[in-house]
PASE-9880 format. One record per residue (C-alpha): y, z, x; residue number from 1; residue in three letters. Coordinates in nm, 2 decimals. Example, Ala and Ser with C-alpha at 12.3 -4.5 7.8 and 13.67 -1.06 7.14 Angstrom:
// PASE-9880
SITE, y, z, x, num, residuo
SITE, -0.45, 0.78, 1.23, 1, ALA
SITE, -0.11, 0.71, 1.37, 2, SER
//
This chain:
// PASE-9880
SITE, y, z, x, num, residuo
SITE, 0.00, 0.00, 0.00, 1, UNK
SITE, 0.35, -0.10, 0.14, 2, UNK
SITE, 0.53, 0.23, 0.24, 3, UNK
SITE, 0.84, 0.33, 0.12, 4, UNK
SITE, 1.14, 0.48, 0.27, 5, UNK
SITE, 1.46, 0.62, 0.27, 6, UNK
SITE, 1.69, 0.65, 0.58, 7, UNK
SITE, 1.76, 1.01, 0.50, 8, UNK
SITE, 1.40, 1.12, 0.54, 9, UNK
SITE, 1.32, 1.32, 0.82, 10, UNK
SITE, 1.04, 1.08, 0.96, 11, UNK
SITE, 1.25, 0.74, 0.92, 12, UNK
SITE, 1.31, 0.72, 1.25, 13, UNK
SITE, 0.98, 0.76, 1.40, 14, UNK
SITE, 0.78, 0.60, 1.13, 15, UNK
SITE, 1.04, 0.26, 1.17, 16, UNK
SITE, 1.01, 0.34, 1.59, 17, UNK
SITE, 0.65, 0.22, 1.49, 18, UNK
SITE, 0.72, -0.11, 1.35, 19, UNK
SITE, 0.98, -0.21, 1.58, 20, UNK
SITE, 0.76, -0.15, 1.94, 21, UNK
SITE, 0.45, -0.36, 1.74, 22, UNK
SITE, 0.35, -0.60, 1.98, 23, UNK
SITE, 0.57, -0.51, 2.30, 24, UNK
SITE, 0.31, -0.35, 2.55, 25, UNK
SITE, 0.06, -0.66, 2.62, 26, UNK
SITE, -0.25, -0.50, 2.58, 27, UNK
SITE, -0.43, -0.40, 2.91, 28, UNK
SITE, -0.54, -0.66, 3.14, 29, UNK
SITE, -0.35, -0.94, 3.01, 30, UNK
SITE, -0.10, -0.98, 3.29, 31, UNK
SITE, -0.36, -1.02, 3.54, 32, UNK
SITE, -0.60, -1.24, 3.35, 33, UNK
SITE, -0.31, -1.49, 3.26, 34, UNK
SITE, -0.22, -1.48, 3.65, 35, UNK
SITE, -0.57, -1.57, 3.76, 36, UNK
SITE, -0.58, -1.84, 3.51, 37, UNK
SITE, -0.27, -1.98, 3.61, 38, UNK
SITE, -0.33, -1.94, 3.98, 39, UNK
SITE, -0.68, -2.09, 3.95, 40, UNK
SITE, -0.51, -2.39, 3.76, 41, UNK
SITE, -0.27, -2.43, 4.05, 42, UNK
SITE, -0.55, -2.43, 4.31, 43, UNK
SITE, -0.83, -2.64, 4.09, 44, UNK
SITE, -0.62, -2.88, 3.87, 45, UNK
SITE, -0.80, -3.06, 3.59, 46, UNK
SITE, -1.12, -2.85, 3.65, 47, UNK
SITE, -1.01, -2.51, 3.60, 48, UNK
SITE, -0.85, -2.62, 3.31, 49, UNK
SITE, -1.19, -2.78, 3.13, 50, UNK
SITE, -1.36, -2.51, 3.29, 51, UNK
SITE, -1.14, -2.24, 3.05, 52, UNK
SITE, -1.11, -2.45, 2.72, 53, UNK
SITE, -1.50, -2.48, 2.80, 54, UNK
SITE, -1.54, -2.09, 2.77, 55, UNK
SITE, -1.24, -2.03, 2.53, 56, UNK
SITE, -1.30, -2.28, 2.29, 57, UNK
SITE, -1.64, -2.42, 2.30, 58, UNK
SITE, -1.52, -2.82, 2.38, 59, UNK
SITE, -1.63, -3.00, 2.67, 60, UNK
SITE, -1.35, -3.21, 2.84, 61, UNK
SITE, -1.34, -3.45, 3.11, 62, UNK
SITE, -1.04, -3.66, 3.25, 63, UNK
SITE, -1.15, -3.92, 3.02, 64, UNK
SITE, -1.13, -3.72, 2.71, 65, UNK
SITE, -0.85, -3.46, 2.75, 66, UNK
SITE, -0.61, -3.68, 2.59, 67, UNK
SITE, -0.57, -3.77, 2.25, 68, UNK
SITE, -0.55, -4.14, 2.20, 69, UNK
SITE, -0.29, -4.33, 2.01, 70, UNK
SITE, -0.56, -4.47, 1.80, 71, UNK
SITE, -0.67, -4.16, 1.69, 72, UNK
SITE, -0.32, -4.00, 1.61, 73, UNK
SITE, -0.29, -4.38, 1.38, 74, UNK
SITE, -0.59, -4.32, 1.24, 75, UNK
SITE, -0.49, -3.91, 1.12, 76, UNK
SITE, -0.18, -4.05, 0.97, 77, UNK
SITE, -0.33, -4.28, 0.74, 78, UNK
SITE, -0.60, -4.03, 0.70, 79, UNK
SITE, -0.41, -3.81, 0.52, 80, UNK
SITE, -0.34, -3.77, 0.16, 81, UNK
SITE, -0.01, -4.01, 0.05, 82, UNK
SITE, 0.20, -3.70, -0.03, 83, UNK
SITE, 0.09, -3.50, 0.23, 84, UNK
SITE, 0.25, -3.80, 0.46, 85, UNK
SITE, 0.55, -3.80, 0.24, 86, UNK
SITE, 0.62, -3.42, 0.27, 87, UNK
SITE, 0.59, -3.44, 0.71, 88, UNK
SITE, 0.84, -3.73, 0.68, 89, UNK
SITE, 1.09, -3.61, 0.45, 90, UNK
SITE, 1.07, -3.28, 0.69, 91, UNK
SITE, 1.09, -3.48, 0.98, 92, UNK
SITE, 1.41, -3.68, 0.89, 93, UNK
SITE, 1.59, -3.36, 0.76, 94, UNK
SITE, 1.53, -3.20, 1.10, 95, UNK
SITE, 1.63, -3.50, 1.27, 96, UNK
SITE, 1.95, -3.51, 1.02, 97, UNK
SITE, 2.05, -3.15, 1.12, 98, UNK
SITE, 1.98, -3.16, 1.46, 99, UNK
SITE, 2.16, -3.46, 1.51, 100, UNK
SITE, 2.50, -3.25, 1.43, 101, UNK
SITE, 2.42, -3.04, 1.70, 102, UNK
SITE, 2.44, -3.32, 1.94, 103, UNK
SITE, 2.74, -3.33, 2.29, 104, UNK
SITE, 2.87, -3.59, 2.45, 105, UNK
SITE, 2.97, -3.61, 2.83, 106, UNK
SITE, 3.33, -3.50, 2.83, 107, UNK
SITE, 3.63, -3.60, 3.09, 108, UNK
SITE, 3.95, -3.40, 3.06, 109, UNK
SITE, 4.26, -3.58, 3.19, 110, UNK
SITE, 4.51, -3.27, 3.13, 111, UNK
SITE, 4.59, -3.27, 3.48, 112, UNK
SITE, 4.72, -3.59, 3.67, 113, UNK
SITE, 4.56, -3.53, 4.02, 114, UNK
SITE, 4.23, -3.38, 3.91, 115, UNK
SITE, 3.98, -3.45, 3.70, 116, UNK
SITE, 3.74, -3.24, 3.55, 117, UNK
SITE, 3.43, -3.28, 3.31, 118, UNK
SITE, 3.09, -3.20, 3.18, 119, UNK
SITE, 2.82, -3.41, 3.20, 120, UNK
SITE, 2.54, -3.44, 2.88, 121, UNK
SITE, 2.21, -3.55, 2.97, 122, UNK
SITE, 1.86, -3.50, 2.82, 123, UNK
SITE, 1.55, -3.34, 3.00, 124, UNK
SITE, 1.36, -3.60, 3.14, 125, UNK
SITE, 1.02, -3.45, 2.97, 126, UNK
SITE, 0.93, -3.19, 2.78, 127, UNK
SITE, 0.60, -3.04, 2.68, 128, UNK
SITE, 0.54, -2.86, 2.35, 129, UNK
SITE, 0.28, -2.61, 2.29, 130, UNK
SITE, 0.11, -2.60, 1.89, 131, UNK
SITE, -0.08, -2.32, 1.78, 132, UNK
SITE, -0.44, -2.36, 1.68, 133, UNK
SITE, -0.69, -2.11, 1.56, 134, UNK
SITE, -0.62, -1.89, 1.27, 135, UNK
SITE, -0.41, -2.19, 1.11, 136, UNK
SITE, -0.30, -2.56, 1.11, 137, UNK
SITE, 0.12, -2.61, 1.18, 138, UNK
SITE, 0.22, -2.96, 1.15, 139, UNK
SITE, 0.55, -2.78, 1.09, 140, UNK
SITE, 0.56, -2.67, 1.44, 141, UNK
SITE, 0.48, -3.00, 1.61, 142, UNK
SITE, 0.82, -3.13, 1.39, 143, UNK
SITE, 1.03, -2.81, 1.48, 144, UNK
SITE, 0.99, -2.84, 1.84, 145, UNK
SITE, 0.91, -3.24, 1.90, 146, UNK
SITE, 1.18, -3.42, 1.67, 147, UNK
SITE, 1.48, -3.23, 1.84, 148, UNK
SITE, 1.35, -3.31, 2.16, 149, UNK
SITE, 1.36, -3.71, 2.06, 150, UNK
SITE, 1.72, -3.69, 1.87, 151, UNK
SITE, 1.84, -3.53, 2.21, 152, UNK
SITE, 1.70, -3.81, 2.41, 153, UNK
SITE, 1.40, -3.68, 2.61, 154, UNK
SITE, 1.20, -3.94, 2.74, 155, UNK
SITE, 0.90, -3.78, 2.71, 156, UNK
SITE, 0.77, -3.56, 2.51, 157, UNK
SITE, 0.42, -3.39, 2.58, 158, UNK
SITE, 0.21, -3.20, 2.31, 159, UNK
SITE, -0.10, -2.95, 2.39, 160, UNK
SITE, -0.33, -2.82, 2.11, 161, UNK
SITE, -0.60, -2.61, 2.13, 162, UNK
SITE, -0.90, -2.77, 1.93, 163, UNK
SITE, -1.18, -2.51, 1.93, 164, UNK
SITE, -1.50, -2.67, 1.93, 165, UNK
SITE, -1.40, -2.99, 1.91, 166, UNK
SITE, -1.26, -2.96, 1.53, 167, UNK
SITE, -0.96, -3.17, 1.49, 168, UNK
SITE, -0.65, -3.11, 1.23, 169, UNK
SITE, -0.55, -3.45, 1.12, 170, UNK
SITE, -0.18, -3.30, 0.98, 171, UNK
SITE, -0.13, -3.16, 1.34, 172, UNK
SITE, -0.20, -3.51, 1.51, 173, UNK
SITE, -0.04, -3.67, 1.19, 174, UNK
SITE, 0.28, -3.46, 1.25, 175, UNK
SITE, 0.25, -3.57, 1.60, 176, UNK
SITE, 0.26, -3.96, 1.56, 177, UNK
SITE, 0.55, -3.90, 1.29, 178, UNK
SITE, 0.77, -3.68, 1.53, 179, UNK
SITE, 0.74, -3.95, 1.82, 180, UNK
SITE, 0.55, -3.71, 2.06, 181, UNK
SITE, 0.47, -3.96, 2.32, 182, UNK
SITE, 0.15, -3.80, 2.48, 183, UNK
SITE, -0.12, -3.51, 2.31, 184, UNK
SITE, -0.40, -3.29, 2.51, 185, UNK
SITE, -0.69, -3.11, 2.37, 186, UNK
SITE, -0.60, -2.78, 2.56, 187, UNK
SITE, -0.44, -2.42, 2.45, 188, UNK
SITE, -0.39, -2.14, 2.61, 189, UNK
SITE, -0.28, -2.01, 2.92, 190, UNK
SITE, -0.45, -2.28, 3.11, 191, UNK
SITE, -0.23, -2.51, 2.91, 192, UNK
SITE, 0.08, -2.39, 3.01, 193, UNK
SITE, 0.02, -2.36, 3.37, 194, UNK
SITE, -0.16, -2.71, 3.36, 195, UNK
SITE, 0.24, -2.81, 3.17, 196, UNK
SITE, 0.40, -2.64, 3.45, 197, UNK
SITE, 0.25, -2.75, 3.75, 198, UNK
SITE, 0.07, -3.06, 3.66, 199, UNK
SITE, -0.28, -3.17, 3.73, 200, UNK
SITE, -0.44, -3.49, 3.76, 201, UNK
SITE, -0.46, -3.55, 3.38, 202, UNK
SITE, -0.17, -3.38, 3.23, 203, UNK
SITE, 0.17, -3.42, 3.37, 204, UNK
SITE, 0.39, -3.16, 3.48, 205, UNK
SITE, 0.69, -3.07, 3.23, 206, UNK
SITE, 1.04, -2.96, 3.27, 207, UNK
SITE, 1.05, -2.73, 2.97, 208, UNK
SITE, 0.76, -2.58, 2.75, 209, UNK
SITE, 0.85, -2.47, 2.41, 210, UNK
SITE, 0.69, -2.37, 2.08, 211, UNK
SITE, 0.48, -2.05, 1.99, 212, UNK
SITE, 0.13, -1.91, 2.07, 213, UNK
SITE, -0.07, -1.60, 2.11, 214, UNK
SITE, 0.01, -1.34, 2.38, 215, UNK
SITE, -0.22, -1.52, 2.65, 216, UNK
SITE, 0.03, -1.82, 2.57, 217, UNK
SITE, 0.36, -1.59, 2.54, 218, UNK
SITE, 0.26, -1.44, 2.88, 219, UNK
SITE, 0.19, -1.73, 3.02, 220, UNK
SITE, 0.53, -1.92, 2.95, 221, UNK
SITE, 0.70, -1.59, 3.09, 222, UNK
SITE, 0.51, -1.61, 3.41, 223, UNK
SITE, 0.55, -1.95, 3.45, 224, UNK
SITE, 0.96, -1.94, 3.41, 225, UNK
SITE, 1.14, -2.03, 3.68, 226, UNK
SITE, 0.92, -2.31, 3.77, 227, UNK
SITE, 1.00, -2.48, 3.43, 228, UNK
SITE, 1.22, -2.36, 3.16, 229, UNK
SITE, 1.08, -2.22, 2.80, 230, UNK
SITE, 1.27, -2.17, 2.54, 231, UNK
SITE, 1.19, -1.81, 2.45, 232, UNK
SITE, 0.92, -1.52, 2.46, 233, UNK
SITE, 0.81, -1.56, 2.06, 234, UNK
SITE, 0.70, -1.19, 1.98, 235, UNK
SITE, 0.49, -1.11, 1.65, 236, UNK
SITE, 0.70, -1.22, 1.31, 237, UNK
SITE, 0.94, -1.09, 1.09, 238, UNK
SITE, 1.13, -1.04, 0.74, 239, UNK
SITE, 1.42, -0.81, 0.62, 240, UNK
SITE, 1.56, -0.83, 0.29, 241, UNK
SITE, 1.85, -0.72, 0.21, 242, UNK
SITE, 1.88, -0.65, -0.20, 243, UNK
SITE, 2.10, -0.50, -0.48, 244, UNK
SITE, 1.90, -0.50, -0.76, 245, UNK
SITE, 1.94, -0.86, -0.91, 246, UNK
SITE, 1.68, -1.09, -0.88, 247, UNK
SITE, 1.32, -1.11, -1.00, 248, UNK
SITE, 1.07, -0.87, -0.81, 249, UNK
SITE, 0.80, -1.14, -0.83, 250, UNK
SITE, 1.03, -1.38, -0.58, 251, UNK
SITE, 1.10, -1.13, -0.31, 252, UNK
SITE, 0.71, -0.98, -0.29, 253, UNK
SITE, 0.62, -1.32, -0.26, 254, UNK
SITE, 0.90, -1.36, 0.01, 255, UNK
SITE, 0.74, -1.05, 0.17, 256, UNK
SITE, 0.41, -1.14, 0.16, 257, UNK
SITE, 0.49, -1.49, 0.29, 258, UNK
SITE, 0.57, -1.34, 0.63, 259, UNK
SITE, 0.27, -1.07, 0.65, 260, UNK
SITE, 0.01, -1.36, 0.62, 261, UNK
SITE, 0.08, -1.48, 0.94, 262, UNK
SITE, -0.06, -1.21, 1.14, 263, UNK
SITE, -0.16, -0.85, 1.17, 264, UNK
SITE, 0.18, -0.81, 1.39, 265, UNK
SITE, 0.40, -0.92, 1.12, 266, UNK
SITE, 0.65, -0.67, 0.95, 267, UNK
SITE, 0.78, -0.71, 0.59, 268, UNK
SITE, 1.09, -0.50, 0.49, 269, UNK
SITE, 1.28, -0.50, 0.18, 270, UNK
SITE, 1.60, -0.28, 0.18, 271, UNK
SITE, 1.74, -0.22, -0.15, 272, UNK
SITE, 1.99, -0.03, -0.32, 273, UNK
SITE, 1.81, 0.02, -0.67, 274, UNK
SITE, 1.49, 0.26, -0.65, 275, UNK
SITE, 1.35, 0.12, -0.99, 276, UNK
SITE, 1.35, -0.28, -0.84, 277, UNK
SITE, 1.17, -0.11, -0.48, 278, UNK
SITE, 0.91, -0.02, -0.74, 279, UNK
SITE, 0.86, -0.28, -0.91, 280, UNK
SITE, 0.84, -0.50, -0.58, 281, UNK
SITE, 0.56, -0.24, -0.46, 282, UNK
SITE, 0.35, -0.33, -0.74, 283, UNK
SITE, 0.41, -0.73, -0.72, 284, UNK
SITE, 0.30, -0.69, -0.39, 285, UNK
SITE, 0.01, -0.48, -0.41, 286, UNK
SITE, -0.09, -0.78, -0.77, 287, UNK
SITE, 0.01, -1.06, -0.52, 288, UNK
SITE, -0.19, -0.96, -0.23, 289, UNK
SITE, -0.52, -0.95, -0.40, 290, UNK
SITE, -0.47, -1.33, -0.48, 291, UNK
SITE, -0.43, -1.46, -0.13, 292, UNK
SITE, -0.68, -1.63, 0.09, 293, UNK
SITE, -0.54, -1.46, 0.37, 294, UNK
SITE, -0.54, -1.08, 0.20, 295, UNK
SITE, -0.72, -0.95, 0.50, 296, UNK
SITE, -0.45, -1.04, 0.74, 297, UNK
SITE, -0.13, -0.97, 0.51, 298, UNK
SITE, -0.27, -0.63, 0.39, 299, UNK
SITE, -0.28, -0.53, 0.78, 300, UNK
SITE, 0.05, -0.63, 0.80, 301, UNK
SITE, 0.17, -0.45, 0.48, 302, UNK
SITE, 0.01, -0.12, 0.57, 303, UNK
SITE, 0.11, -0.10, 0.90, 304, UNK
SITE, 0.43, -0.26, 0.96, 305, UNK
SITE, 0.55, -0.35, 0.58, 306, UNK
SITE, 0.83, -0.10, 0.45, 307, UNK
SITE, 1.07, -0.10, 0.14, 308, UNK
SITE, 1.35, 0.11, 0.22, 309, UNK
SITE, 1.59, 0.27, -0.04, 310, UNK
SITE, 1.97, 0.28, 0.07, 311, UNK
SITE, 2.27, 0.42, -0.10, 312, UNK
SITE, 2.47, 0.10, -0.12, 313, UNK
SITE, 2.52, -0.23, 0.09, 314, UNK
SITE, 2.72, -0.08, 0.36, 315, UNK
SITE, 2.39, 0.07, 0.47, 316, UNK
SITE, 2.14, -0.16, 0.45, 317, UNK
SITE, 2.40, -0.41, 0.66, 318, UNK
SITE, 2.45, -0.20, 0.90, 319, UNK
SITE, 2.08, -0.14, 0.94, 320, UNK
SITE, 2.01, -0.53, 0.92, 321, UNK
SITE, 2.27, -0.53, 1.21, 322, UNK
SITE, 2.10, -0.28, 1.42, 323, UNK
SITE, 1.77, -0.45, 1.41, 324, UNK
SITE, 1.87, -0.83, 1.46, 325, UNK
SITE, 1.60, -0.97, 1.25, 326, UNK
SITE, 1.41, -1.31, 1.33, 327, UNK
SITE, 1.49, -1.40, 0.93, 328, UNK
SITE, 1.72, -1.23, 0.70, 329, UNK
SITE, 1.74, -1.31, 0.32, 330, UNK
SITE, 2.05, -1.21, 0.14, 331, UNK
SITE, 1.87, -1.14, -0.17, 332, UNK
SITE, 2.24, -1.03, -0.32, 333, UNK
SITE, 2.43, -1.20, -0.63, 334, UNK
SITE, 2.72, -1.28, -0.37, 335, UNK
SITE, 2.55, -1.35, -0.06, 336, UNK
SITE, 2.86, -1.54, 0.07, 337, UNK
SITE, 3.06, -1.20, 0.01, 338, UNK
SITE, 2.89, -1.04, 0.24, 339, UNK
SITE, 2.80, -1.29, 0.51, 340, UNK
SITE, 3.10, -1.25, 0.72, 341, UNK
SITE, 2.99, -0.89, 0.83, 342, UNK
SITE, 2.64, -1.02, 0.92, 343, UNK
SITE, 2.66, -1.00, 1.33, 344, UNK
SITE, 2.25, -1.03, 1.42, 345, UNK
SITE, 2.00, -1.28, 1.26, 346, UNK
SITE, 1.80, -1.61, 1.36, 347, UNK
SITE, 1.82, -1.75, 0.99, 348, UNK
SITE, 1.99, -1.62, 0.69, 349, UNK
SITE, 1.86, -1.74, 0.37, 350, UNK
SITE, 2.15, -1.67, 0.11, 351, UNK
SITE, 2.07, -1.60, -0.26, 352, UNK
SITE, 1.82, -1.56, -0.50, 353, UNK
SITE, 1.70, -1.99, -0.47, 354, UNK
SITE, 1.62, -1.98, -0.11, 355, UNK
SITE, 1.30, -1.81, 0.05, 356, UNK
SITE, 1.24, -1.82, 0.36, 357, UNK
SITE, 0.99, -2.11, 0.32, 358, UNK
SITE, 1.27, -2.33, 0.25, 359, UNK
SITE, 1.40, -2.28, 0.65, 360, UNK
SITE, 1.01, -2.28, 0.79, 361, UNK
SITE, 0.91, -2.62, 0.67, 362, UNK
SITE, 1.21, -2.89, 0.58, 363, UNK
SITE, 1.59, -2.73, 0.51, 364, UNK
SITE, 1.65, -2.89, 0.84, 365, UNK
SITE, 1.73, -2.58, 1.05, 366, UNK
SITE, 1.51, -2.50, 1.33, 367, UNK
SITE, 1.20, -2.23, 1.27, 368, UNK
SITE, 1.16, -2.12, 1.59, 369, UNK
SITE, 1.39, -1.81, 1.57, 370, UNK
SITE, 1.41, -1.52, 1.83, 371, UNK
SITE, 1.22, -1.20, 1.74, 372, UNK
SITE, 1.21, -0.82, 1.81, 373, UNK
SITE, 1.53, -0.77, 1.82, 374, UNK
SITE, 1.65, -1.07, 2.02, 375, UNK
SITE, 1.88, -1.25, 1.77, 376, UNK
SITE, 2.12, -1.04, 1.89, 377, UNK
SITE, 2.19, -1.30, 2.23, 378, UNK
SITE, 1.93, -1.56, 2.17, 379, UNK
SITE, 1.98, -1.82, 1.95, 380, UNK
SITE, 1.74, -2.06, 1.73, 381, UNK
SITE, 1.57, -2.33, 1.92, 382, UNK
SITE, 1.85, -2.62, 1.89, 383, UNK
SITE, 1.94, -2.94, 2.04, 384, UNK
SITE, 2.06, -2.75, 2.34, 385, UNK
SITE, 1.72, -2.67, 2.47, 386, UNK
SITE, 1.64, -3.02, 2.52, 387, UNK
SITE, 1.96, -3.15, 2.75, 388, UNK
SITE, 2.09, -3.00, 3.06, 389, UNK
SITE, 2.44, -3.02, 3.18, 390, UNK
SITE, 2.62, -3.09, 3.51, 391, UNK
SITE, 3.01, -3.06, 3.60, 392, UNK
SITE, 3.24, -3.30, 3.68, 393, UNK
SITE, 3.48, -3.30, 3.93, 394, UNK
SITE, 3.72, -3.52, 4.11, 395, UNK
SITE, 4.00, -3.42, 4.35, 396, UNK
SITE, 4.28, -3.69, 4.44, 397, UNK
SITE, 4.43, -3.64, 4.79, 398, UNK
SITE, 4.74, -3.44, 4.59, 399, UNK
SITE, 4.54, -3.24, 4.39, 400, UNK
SITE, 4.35, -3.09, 4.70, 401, UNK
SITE, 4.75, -3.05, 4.88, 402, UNK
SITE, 4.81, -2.89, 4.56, 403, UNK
SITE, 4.57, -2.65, 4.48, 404, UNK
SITE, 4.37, -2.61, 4.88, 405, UNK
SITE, 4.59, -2.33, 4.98, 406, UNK
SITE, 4.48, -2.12, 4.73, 407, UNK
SITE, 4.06, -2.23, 4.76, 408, UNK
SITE, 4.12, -2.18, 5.18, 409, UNK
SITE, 4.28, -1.80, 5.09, 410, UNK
SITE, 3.93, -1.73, 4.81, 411, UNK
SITE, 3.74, -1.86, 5.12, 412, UNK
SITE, 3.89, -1.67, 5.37, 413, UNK
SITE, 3.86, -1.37, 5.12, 414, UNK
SITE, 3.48, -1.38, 5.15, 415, UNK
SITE, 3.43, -1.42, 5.49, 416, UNK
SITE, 3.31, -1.78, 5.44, 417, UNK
SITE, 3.52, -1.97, 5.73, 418, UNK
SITE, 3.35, -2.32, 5.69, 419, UNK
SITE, 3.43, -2.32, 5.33, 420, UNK
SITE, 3.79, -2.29, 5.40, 421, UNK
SITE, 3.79, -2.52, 5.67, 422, UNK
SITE, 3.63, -2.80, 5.45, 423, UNK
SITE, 3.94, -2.82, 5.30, 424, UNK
SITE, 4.22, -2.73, 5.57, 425, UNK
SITE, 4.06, -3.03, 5.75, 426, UNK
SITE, 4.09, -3.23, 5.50, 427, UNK
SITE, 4.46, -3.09, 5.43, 428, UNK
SITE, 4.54, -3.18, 5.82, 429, UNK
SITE, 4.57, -2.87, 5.87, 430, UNK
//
């Protein structure tokens, strides 16, 4: 049964301590297995990496199998049902559509006669994405993380997939051929990564890995930084609510629920101001879980990290939202615009009673790979952004080094750094 709360009770703070620190402490032994698996990738290429999806998921692989062909990914997408197809393309182009706006262009300012200054905008040369497999299929994520990597210009864009035993998901390789992902390997895991990172024979080496995966993968991509970029450590996922009564309880269980069937980790929280509507919700969610295929894993999730929390008025349950910096926040409110302005911390922010935050994970257009745990609060939704790098401009005429070198000799001089300065006195004749 989904607890409920009140932030005056004694043990709110250590009985909330307990859903915030889910899924920080890798359990034991993870660290050092994902470091043998990625040095052993390093040092044995291709093999290493058959060798582990061998003994992780049950599929033999050689150099001539690893990849997906482009005849298979042709023949998923016209495998699939018309509407299914219909549903991945309509996503597709209103990702492409909002991510589009997101787009720079090299800039050159000319506000100063004798120097120029600028910022060049240019896309990663190629990218690899990593898609779940495993406890569920998510077409969604190929489109999420492939399509804004094409409308910034990447030239390549690589997908890995775990396929355990061999077992195929025609939406994900459907997805895959509908995005434009340009090259897809039968591999998962941390062996995937590092194989992403560093290359082997078969599977090129990537400038930037994005998308999510279990904590082998998570651990992986953060071990591997440096070498390439990621886009962010995904921790488990997360819902918080806010509510003042309106609405129908039905909706926002649902809502809840929606978020606790993707893992045991997940956390569900409604905070609302009206105690009879928290009860209400407690019972639609307690009816809706015994209808759902996956009641197993959402009632873990409700028991351990669900909560519906009673607050004295709005003030309080945004300053709490605030605190916490939630991956998605719904403004379950009849004014969410009114209070909007005074949200600081979220990844998404679904406003009113019409928008769920299914809307957001499958085909609004926004990106659903949000930063979790906490880290909304300086990270930012996976956009455009992640897929170009920048590089300044800058152009000196002979007067604007007279003008401005006496001041970049003193800065020089400052720090001890004599052929700095002299780089430009020379130049300067002096």
């Amino acid at each position: 049964m989904i607890q409920t709360l009140r932030f005056s009770d004694p043990g709110f703070a250590d009985a909330f301590r307990k859903i915030e620190e889910r899924g920080e402490t890798a359990p034991a032994g993870v660290v050092e297995t994902v470091q043998a698996i990625i040095a052993d990738v390093r040092a044995r290429g291709n093999q290493a990496v058959f060798d582990y999806t061998l003994r992780f998921d049950r599929l033999e692989l050689s150099a001539a199998t690893v990849e997906v062909q482009a005849e298979e990914l042709d023949r998923a997408l016209a495998s699939i049902p018309t509407d299914s197809r219909a549903a991945l393309e309509l996503a597709a182009k209103r990702i492409a559509d909002y991510h589009r706006k997101q787009k720079q262009e090299t800039w050159i300012s000319t506000d100063e006669a004798d120097v120029l200054l600028g910022q060049m905008v240019r896309p990663l040369d190629r990218v690899g994405i990593y898609v779940p497999g495993g406890k569920a299929a998510y077409p969604s994520s190929v489109l999420m993380n492939a399509v804004p990597a094409k409308v910034a210009g990447v030239a390549e864009v690589v997908m890995v997939v775990p396929m355990p035993g061999g077992e195929v998901n025609p939406f994900v390789l459907a997805a895959a051929r509908i995005a434009g992902v340009d090259r897809v390997f039968k591999i998962g895991g941390a062996q995937a990564v590092a194989a992403l990172a560093y290359g082997t024979a078969s599977i090129p080496k990537v400038d930037k890995i994005t998308g999510p995966g279990n904590i082998y993968v998570a651990t992986a991509k953060q071990l591997v930084f440096g070498k390439v970029d990621i886009d962010m450590i995904a921790g488990p996922s997360e819902i918080l609510i806010i509510n003042d009564g309106s609405g129908v309880p039905a909706h926002l269980a649902a809502d809840l629920l929606g978020q606790a069937e993707h893992d045991e980790l997940a956390s569900s929280i409604l905070i609302t101001t009206d105690e009879d509507f928290a009860k209400q919700v407690a019972d639609e969610v307690e009816k809706q879980l015994r209808q759902l295929s996956r009641e197993s894993i959402a009632r873990q999730s409700i028991d351990r990290y669900g909560a519906i929390i009673l607050a004295q008025n709005l003030d309080e349950a945004i300053d709490f939202s605030n605190r916490i910096a939630p991956e998605h926040l719904e403004l379950a409110v009849d004014n969410p615009f009114e209070i909007l302005p005074r949200i600081r911390h979220a990844g998404a922010i679904f406003m009113g009673h019409h928008t769920p935050e299914a809307a957001g994970d499958y085909l609004a257009g926004p990106n659903h790979t949000l930063p979790t745990g906490g880290t909304a609060r300086f990270f930012s939704p996976l956009s455009l952004d992640d897929f170009v790098k920048k590089s300044s401009i800058v152009s000196f005429s002979r007067a604007g080094l007279a003008r401005l070198g006496k001041e970049i000799v003193h800065i020089a001089e400052l720090e001890g750094l004599q052929a700095h300065a002299r780089s430009v006195s020379l130049r300067l004749g002096k």
